[in-house]
C-alpha positions in Angstrom: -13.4 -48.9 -42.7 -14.6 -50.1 -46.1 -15.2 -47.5 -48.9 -18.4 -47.2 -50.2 -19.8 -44.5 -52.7 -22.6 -43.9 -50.8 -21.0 -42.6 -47.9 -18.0 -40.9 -47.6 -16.7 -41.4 -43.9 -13.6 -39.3 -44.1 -14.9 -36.7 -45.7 -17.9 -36.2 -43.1 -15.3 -36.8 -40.4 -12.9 -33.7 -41.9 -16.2 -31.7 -42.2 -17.4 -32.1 -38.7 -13.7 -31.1 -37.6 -13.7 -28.3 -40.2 -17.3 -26.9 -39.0 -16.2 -27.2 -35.3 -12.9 -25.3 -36.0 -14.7 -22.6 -37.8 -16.8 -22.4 -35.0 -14.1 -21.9 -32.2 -12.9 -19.4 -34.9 -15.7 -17.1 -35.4 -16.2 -17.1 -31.0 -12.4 -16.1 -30.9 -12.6 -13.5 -33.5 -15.5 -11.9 -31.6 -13.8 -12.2 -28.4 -10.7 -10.2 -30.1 -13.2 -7.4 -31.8 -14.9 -7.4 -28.5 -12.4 -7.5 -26.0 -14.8 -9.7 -23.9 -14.7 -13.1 -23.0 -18.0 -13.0 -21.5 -20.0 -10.6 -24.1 -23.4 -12.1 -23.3 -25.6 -14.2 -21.3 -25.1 -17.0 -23.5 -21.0 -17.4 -22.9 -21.4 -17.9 -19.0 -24.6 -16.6 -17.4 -23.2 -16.4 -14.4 -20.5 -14.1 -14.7 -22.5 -12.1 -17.0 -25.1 -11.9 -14.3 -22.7 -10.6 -11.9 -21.0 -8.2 -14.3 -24.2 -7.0 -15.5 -24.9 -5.8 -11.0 -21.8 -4.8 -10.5 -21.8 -2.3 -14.1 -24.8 -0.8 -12.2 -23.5 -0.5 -8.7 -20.5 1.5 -10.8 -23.1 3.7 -12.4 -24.8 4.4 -9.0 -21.6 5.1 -7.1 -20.9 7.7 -10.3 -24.1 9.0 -9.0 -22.8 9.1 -5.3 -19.6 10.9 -6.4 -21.7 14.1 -8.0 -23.7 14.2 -4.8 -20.0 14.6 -2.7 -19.3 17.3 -5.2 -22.1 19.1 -4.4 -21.9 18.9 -1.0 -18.2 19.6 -0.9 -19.1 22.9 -3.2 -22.3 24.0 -0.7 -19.7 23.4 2.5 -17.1 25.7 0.2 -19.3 28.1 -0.2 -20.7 28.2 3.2 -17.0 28.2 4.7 -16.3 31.1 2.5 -19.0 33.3 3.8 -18.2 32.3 7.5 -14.7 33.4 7.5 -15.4 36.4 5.7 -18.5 37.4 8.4 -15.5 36.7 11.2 -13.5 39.4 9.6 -16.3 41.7 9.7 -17.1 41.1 13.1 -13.5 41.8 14.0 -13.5 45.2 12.2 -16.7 45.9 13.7 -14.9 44.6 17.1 -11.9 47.0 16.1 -14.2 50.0 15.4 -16.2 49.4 19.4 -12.4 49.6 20.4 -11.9 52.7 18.6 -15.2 54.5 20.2 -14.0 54.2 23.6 -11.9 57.1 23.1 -13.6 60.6 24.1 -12.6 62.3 21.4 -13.8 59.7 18.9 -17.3 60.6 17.3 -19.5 57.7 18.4 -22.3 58.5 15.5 -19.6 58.4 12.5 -18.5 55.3 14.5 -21.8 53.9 14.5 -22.3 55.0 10.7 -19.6 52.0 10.0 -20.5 49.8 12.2 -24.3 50.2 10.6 -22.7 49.3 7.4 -20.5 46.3 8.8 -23.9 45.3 9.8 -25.2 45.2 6.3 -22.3 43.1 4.8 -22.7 40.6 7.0 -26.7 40.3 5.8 -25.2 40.3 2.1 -22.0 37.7 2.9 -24.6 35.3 4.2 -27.2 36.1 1.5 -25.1 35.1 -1.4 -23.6 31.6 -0.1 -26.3 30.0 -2.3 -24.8 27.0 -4.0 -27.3 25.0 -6.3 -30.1 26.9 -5.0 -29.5 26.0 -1.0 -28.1 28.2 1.6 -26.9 26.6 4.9 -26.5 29.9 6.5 -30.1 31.7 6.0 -33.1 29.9 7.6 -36.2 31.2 6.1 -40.0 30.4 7.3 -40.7 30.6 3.5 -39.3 27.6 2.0 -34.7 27.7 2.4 -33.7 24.6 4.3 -34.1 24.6 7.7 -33.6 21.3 8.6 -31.1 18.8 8.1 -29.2 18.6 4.8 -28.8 14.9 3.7 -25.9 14.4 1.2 -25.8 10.7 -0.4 -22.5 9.3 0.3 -22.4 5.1 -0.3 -24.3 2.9 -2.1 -24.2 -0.8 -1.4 -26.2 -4.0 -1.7 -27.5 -5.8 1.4 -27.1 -9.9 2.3 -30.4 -10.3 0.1 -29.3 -7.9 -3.0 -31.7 -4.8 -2.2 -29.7 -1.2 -2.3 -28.7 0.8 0.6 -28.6 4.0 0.0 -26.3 5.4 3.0 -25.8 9.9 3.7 -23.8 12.3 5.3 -26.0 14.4 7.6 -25.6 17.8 8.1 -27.9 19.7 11.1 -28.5 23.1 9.0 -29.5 24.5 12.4 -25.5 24.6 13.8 -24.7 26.6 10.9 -27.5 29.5 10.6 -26.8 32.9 10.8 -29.5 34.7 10.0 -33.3 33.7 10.2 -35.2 35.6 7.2 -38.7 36.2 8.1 -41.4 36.4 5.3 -42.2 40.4 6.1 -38.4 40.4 4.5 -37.2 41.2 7.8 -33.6 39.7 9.4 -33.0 38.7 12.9 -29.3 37.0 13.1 -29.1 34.0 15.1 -25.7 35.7 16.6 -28.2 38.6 17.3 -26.3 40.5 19.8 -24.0 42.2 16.5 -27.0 43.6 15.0 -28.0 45.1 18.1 -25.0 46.8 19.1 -25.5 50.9 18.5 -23.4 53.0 20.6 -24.5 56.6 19.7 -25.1 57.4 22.9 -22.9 54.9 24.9 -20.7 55.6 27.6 -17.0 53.7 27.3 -17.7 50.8 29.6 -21.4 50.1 28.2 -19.3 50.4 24.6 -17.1 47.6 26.6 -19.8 45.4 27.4 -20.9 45.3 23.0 -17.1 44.5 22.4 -17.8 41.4 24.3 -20.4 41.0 22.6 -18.2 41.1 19.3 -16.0 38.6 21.0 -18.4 36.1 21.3 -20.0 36.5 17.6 -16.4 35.9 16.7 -16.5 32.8 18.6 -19.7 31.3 17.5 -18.9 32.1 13.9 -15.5 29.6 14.4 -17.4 27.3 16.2 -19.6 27.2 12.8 -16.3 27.3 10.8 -15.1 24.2 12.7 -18.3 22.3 12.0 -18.0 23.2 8.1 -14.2 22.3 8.5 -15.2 18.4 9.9 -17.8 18.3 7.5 -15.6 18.8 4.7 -13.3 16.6 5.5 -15.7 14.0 6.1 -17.0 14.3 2.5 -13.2 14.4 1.1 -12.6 11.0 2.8 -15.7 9.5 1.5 -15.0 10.8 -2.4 -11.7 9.2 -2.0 -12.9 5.4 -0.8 -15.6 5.9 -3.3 -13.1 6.7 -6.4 -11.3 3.5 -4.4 -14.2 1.2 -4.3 -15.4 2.4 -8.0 -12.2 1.0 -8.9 -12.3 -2.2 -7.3 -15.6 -3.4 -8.7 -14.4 -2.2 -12.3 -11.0 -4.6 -11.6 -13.6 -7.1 -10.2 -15.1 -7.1 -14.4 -12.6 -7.3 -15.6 -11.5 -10.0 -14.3 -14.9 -12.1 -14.4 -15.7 -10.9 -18.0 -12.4 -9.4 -20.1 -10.5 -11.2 -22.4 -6.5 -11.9 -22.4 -5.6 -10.7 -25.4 -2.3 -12.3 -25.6 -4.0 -15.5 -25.3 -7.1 -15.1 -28.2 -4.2 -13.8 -29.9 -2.3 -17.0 -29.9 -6.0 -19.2 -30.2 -6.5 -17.2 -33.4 -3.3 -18.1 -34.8 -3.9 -21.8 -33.9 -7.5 -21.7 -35.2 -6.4 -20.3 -38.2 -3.7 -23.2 -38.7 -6.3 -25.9 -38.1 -8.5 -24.6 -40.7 -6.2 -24.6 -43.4 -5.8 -28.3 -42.2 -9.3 -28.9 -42.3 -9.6 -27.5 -45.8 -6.7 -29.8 -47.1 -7.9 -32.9 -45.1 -11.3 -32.5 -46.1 -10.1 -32.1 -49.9 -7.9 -34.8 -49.3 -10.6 -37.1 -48.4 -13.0 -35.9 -51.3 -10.1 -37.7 -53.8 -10.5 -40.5 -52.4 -13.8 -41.5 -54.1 -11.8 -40.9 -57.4 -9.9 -43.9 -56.4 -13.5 -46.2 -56.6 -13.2 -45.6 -60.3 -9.7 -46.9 -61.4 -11.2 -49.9 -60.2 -13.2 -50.4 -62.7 -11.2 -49.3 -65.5 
């Protein structure tokens, strides 16, 4: 190549290296501070696109996990008031047992029994968790129904959510039925109409079956709680499980190896020093044009 003092060809050669390797420097640097390798839509739009769906699949299944805590802390609180109406069933079961003796007052047995019947009305009142309760049915507004909790959240073959629930029939687990006059009629009526004042010992017999068989519909509504809760525990578990995925499933699409942009930077940083010499270097060699002439 001849020399000409026009143009310097080495010297715009050694700058166009030196720009590039600043270039590669500054992306590398903001990888490092970053800890991204794909930061925006610019550094590979597709990953970032995908990245960018599955960050807000993460968020939504976040969402999906508070929703299994609060069904698993209505079911809690439901379960709690079940088995503690079973134990006052039994004592009101243990207290009909207790009447069928002669000598036994039937009124101050009744008086007991009265007030048995009462804590059952309270137990089931308070289970309210988050403003619900799964064991009153009112005609004034409580949920009567079915109880949808959201469970899974997923994309179909064309991209479009699916939104997928647990479903609970609220009418399985009612105990009492509060009508708007404030009255209570209990769905496992036959305990609130047990009153042996003037009973005889085998009529008294025939209410302790009926105590039997409050006791067994309140464990049949214990069960259902019991499968229920379960159900939710499994599905909070594949959840946290599948959460996790999709985050390892970024990571690898978008993360940087740090190891490796550590030892680029290093290189980078070589190279320009290079380019700074090289480009000095061929800068001189103009000076040379002059000696010629002197």
């Amino acid at each position: 190549m001849s020399n000409s003092i026009k143009t310097n060809f080495a010297a715009m050669t050694a700058l166009q290296s030196l720009n590039l390797t600043n270039r590669n420097l500054e992306k590398t640097q903001n990888t490092i501070s970053t800890g991204y390798k794909v930061n925006e839509a610019s550094d590979n739009a597709a990953y970032w696109a995908i990245a960018t769906t599955l960050r807000s699949d993460t968020s939504a299944l976040s969402s999906v996990q508070e929703s299994l805590g609060l069904g698993a802390g209505q079911i809690d609180v439901s379960y709690t008031a079940v088995n503690n109406s079973i134990n006052i069933v039994q004592q009101i079961r243990d207290k009909l047992n207790s009447a069928r003796q002669d000598t036994v007052d039937k009124k101050l047995v009744q008086t007991d029994i009265d007030a048995l019947q009462e804590q059952l009305l309270t137990v089931a009142n308070s289970a309210t968790y988050s403003g619900q309760n799964w064991l009153v049915a009112s005609s004034i507004g409580s949920a009567t129904g079915t109880a949808q909790i959201v469970s899974s959240y997923s994309r179909n073959s064309v991209g479009s959510a699916v939104v997928g629930t647990i479903d609970i029939d609220l009418s399985q687990l009612r105990l009492f039925h509060s009508t708007a006059g404030g009255g209570s009629t209990s769905v496992l009526g036959s305990v609130f109409a047990i009153d042996i004042s003037a009973m005889t010992s085998g009529q008294i017999g025939a209410e302790m079956d009926k105590a039997a068989k409050a006791i067994t519909d309140l464990t049949t509504v214990a069960t259902k709680l019991g499968s229920a809760k379960s159900r939710i525990a499994l599905q909070e578990t594949f959840v946290k499980d599948l959460t996790d995925a999709i985050d390892r499933g970024i990571s690898s699409l978008v993360d940087a190896d740090m190891n490796e942009q550590s030892t680029k930077l290093q290189a980078l940083q070589v190279q320009q020093q290079l380019g700074v010499q090289a480009l000095s270097i061929a800068n001189q060699s103009s000076q040379s044009i002059l000696k010629l002439f002197q």
